[in-house]
Structures are given as C-alpha cells and as structure tokens.
C-alpha positions in Angstrom: 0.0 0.0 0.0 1.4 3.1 -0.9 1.1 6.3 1.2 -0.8 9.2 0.0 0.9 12.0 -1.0 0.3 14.2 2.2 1.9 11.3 3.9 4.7 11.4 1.8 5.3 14.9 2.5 5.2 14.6 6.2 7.6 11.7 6.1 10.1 13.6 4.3 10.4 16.7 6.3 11.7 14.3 9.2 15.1 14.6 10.1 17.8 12.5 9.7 17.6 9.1 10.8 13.8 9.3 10.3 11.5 6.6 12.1 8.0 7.2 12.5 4.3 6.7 13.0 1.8 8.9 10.7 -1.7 8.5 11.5 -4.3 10.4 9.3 -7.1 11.0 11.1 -9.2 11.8 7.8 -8.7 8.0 7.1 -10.1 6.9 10.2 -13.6 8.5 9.9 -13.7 7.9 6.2 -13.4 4.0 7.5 -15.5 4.1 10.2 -18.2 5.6 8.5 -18.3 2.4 6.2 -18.2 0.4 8.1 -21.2 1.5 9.8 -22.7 1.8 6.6 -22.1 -2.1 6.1 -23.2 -3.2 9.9 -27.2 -4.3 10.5 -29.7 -2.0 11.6 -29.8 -1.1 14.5 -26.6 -2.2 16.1 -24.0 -0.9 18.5 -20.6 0.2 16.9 -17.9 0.0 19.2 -14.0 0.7 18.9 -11.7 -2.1 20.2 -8.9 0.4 21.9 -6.5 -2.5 22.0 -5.9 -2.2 17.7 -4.3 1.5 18.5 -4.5 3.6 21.6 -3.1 6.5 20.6 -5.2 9.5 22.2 -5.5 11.6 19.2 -6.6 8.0 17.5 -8.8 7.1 20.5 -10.3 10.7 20.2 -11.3 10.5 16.6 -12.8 7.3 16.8 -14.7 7.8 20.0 -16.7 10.9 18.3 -17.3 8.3 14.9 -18.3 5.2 17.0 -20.8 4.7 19.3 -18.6 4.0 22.3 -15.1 2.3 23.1 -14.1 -0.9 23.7 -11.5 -1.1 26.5 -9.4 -4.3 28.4 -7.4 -2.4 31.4 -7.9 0.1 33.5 -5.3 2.6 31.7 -7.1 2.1 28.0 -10.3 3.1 30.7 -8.7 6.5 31.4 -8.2 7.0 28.0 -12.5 5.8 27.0 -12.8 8.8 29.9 -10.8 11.3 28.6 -11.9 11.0 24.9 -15.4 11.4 25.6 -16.6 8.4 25.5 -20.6 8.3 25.0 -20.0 4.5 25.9 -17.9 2.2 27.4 -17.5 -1.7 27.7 -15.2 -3.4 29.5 -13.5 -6.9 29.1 -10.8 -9.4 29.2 -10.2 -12.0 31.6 -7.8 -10.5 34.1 -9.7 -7.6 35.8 -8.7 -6.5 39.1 -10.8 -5.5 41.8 -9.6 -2.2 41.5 -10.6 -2.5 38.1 -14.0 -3.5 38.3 -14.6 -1.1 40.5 -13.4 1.6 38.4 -15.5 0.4 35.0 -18.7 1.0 37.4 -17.7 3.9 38.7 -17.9 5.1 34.7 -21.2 3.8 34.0 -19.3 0.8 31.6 -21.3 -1.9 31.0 -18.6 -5.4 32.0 -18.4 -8.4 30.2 -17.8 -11.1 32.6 -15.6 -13.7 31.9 -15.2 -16.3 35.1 -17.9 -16.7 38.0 -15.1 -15.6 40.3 -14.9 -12.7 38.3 -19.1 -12.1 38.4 -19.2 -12.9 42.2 -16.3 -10.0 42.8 -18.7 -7.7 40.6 -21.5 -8.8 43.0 -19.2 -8.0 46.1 -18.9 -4.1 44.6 -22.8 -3.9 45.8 -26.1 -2.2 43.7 -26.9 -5.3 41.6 -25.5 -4.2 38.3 -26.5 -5.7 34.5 -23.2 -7.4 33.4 -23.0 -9.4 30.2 -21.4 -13.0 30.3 -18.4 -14.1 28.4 -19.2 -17.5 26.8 -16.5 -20.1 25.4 -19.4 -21.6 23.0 -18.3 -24.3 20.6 -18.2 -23.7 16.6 -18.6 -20.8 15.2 -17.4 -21.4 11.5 -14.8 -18.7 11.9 -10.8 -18.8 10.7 -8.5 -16.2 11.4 -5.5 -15.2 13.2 -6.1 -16.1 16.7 -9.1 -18.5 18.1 -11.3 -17.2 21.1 -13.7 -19.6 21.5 -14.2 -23.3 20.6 -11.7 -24.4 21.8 -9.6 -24.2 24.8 -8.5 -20.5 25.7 -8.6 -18.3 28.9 -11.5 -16.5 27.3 -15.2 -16.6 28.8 -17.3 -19.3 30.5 -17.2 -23.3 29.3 -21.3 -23.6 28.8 -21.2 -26.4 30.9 -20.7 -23.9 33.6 -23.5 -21.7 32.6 -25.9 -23.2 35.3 -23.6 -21.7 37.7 -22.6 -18.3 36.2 -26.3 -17.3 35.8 -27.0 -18.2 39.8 -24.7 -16.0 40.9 -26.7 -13.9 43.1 -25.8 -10.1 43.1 -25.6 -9.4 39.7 -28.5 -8.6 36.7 -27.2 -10.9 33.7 -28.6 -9.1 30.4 -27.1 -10.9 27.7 -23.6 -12.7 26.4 -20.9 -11.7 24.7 -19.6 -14.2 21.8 -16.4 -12.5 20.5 -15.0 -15.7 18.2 -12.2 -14.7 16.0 -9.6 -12.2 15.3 -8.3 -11.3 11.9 -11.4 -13.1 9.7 -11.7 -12.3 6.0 -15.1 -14.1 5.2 -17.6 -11.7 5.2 -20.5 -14.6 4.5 -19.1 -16.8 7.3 -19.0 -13.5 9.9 -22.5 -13.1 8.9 -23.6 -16.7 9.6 -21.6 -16.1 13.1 -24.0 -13.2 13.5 -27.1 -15.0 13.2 -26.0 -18.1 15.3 -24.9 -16.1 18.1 -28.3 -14.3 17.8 -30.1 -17.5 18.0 -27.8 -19.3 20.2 -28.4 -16.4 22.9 -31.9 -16.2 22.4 -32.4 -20.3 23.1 -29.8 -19.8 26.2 -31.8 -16.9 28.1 -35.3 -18.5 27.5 -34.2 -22.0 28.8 -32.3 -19.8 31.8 -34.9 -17.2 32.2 -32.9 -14.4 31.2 -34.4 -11.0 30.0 -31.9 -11.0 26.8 -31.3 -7.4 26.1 -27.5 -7.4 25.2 -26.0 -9.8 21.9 -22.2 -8.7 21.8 -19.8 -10.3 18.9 -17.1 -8.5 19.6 -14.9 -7.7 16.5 -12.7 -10.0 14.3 -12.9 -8.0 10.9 -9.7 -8.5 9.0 -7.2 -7.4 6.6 -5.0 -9.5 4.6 -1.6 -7.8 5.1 -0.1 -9.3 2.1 -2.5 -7.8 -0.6 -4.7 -4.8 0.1 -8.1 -7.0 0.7 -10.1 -6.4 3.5 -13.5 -8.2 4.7 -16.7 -8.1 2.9 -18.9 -6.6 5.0 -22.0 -6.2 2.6 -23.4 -9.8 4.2 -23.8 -8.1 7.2 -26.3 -5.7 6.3 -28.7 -8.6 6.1 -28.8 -10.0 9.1 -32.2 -9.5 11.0 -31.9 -7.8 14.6 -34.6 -8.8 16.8 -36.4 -5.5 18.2 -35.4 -4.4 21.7 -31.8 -5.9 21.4 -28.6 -4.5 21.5 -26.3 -6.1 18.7 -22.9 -4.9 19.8 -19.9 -5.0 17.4 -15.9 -4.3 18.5 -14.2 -3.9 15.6 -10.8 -2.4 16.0 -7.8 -4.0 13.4 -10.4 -2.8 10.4 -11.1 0.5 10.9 -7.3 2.1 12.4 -5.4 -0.3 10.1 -5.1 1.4 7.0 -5.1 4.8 8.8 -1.6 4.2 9.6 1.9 3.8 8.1 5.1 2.9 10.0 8.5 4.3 8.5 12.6 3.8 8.9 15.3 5.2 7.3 17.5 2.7 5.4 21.0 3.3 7.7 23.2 0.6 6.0 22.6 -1.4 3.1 24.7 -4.7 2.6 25.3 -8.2 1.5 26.5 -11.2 3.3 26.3 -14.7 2.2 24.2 -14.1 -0.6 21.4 -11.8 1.0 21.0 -8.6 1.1 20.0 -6.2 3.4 18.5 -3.0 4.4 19.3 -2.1 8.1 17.0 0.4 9.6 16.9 2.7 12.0 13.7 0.7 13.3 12.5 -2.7 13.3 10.5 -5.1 15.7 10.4 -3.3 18.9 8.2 -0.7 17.1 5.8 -3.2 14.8 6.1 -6.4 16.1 3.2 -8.0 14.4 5.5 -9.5 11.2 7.7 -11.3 13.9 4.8 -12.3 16.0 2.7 -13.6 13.3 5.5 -15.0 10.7 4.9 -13.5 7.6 6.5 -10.7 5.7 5.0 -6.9 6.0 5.0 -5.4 2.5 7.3 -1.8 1.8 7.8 1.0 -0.7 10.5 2.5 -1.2 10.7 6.4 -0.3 13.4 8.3 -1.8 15.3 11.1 -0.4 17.8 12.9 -2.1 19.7 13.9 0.6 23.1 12.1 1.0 25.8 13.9 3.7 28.2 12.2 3.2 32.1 12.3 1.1 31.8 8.6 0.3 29.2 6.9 -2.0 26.1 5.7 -1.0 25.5 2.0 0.0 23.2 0.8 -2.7 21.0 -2.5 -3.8 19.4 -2.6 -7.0 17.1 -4.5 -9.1 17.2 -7.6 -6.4 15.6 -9.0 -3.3 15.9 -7.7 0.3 15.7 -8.5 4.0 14.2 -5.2 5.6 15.8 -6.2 9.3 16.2 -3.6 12.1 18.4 -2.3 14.4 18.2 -4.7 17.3 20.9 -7.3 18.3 19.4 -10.6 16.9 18.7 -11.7 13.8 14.7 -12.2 14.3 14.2 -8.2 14.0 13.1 -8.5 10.6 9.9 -7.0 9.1 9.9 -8.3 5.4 12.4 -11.0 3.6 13.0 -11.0 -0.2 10.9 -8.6 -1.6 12.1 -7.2 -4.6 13.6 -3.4 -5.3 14.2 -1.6 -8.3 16.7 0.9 -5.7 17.0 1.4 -2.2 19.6 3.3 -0.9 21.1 4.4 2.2 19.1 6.9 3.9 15.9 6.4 1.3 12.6 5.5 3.9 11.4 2.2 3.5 7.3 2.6 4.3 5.3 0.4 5.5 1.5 0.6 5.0 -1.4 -1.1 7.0 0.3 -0.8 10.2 -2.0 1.5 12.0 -3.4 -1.4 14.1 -1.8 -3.8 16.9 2.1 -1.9 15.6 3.4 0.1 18.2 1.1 -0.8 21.0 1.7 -4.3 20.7 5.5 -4.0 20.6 9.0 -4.4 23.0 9.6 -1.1 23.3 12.6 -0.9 25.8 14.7 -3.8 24.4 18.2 -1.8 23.5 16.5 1.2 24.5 16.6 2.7 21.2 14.7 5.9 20.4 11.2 5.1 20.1 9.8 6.9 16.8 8.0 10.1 16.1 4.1 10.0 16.0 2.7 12.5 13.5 -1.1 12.7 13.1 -2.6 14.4 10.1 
C-alpha cells in the first residue's frame, strides 16, 4: 500500500535518521463511517482500543463510534478522557480495582469467570453485566481462536448453570467475541445469526431478559495484498427488536489509517542476502515477527546524502528489511524485490495503523522510540 501523497510529504520533512508513525485521522472517519454503513440495523458500533491507543486516534474514533471498547484500567482513562458516550469493559484478568473503576464510569462489563461475576456482585447495587461465553463452533478462521476451543476467554457452557446463579448481579445478555483477523464476510454473517439464535435459546431455557447480543470484533485485513472483509453480508442479518447487537471492531477501521517508516542506515550483502538495516524494526511493529509473515514496503526516496563517500546501494534484487536490534529475528519483510534502495531512502510500511506500536517491545536496547505524527 502506498502512502498518499500528504503522507509522503510529512515523512520527508523528518530529520535524519527518520523513524516514525503517521496517523491520518481523515482515514479513520472515512473507514468508520463504512463500516457502519455495512453493519445491521440497529446495532452498537464500538471501537476495540486495544488495535491502536493513541489518544489523538482514540479521540477521533470515539466521536465516529458509538462508544469504546476497552481491556485495562489505563485504556479506561483514555475511554474517559476521549469522551466516550459508551464504554465496555472486558478481558479475563480484571482487578478488583478494576472493576470497581468500570462502574464507577457507568461501563457496562463483560464477565468472563464466575469468580470474576461474584467480585462484581461484592462491589454492591446489583448491576446488569454481560457474560463471556466459550461456546463451541462458530465457523470462523482467522489469526487467533477465542472460542471453541480451549483458551482463557469466557465461561465453558457447561458452567452456565452456575454463572447465571450467581446472586448479586442482573445478567442481560452474552458476549460471543470468536475470531480475530477473519476475512469471510459470509461466514461472519452466519456467526452473527447463530450467536443471535444461540443467545436467544440460552436466556429463554435460563430465564434471562436478553437485552445485550455482543460479537465482539474479528474484521480483517490480509496484510499481504490490500483486501479487506466483505462486509456487505452483514447488512442482512435481521436484529430482533429491543436488542442491542454490539460490534468491536478495532484491526479494520485504524489499520489502513496508519503507516510505519525507517530510514535505510546501511545497506549490505553477506552470504548471498542482502540487506536493508533500519533505524527501526520489531520493537516498534512487532506484528511481522509475531505472526511470521513478511509486512510489504515502498521505497521512499530522499535525495539527501551527507556524506564524502558513496552511497550504500541494492538494485534491481531482493531484500531482508531487518532492524536495528541485536538478533537476527528483527526483521519486518524477507525477499521482496527493489528496483533501488539506498542508504538513507525510507522504506514505508502501509497497514500498520493497528496492533504496531502498541503491541511491541519497546525498551529492548533502549533505542529511540519513533516520532508519532497525526494528520
């Protein structure tokens, strides 16, 4: 994915060594608005604060969503300070402190242990929570399982009976969060409907006043090409009146609001392979190491060249993109082809507006973390 000119521009008034976020907050509304467009009618549109945290980020999207999705108490502080006109809160290690905190804002929890939903009752006033459910199936493939199968995420049904006795605590519905990272538009939309009817069977036989259907996010991007989900099947899915279909989404909408950039320092070739060493690498996007595959590049030229001697060059062959970290895992892309790369040209990567920096080692080597620019 290529960046758009005005990101182009703002990458090459860096100075030297450049490394750097750019977040364009005109591509995060754009996206959010349609993917609204695509979602059922009525339903709850929620950002996932986990896919980018970044406060200007966190801002924009709170004012385009319908409220923020949040996992700790510090991504709560930052629901609160944007402006949040909703909050839900889950994950499967809350503190007390925590819990106490999410009620304290009015955030509706999603429960994910019956230790965790008798602590909630201990906080006093009886509060609707929503259950986290480990339910089998689901017909989803992505990049990481939820449910299905075993994971510290939600309830095992066989332990519903117990759950849902819990005294204490107004259960109004489940949350059913699968997948992460799912391309199949068709098969999120038959997820949609079987969660709907899998809840509504569950609360009758438990005498439950369902009010609350949450699937969490999972919408995906292929990082390799620049196809995202289908979300047209979703507009079909029927919501039963009086409930509150609640989507997460959070890799879809900041992804391709975001580009992650280095400036080639050295470029060489040892046994056969060449390389471009950056000032940058895997302790500011992690997710190519993490997930084993290769993040695409373009090569940004800059003119600039300080020095007497001549510039280390590659041309018209394939390169490691590695970074600047002592071990030979910090590598972002192997073998893609270049026409030219030269030292200090920017090597840009696209797509990397979600799970890059926040997901990354950060202090290893202590190197400079990079500039964020948001335009």
């Amino acid at each position: 994915m290529r960046p758009p000119e005005h990101v182009r521009r703002a990458l090459l008034a860096l100075p030297s060594p450049a490394c750097a976020y750019v977040y364009d907050i005109a591509a995060l509304r754009a996206r959010a608005a349609s993917v609204r467009a695509a979602l059922p009618v009525p339903a709850s549109f929620l950002y996932a604060v986990k896919a980018n945290s970044h406060p200007d980020v966190v801002a924009a999207l709170a004012g385009e969503c319908d409220g923020l999705e949040v996992a700790s108490g510090g991504e709560l502080r930052l629901a609160r300070a944007a402006g949040a006109k909703r909050i839900v809160f889950g994950g499967p290690a809350k503190t007390d402190a925590e819990l106490a905190a999410a009620l304290s804002a009015g955030a509706q929890i999603n429960a994910e242990s019956i230790h965790e939903l008798h602590r909630i009752a201990a906080l006093g006033g009886r509060p609707d929570v929503v259950v986290r459910v480990n339910r089998p199936g689901g017909g989803l493939v992505g990049s990481h399982t939820m449910t299905g199968t075993p994971t510290p995420f939600g309830i095992d049904p066989a332990a519903l009976p117990a759950a849902l006795a819990v005294p204490g605590v107004n259960v109004t519905g489940f949350h059913l969060h699968a997948v992460s990272n799912n391309l199949d538009g068709a098969a999120h939309a038959a997820f949609v409907e079987s969660s709907l009817a899998w809840s509504a069977e569950t609360a009758a036989r438990f005498g439950i006043d369902l009010r609350v259907v949450n699937v969490g996010g999972g919408f995906g991007v292929d990082y390799l090409t620049d196809d995202s989900i289908d979300l047209s099947p979703l507009s079909r899915v029927a919501v039963p009146p009086g409930l509150d279909l609640v989507f997460e989404p959070g890799r879809l909408l900041a992804a391709d609001a975001g580009w992650y950039a280095a400036e080639v320092l050295d470029v060489k070739t040892t046994h056969g392979r060449t390389f471009a060493v950056l000032r940058g690498g895997t302790h500011h996007f992690r997710l190519p190491a993490a997930w084993g595959y290769n993040h695409p590049f373009t090569v940004l030229p800059v003119d600039r060249w300080p020095y007497a001697h001549p510039r280390p060059t590659a041309t018209d062959t394939a390169i490691d993109a590695v970074g600047e970290l002592c071990t030979p895992r910090d590598v972002l892309c192997r073998g893609r082809h270049v026409d030219l790369v030269r030292a200090g040209d920017l090597l840009v990567f696209g797509r990397t507006g979600a799970y890059g920096w926040d997901i990354s080692h950060h202090d290893f080597l202590r190197h400079d973390p990079p500039r964020f620019i948001v335009v």
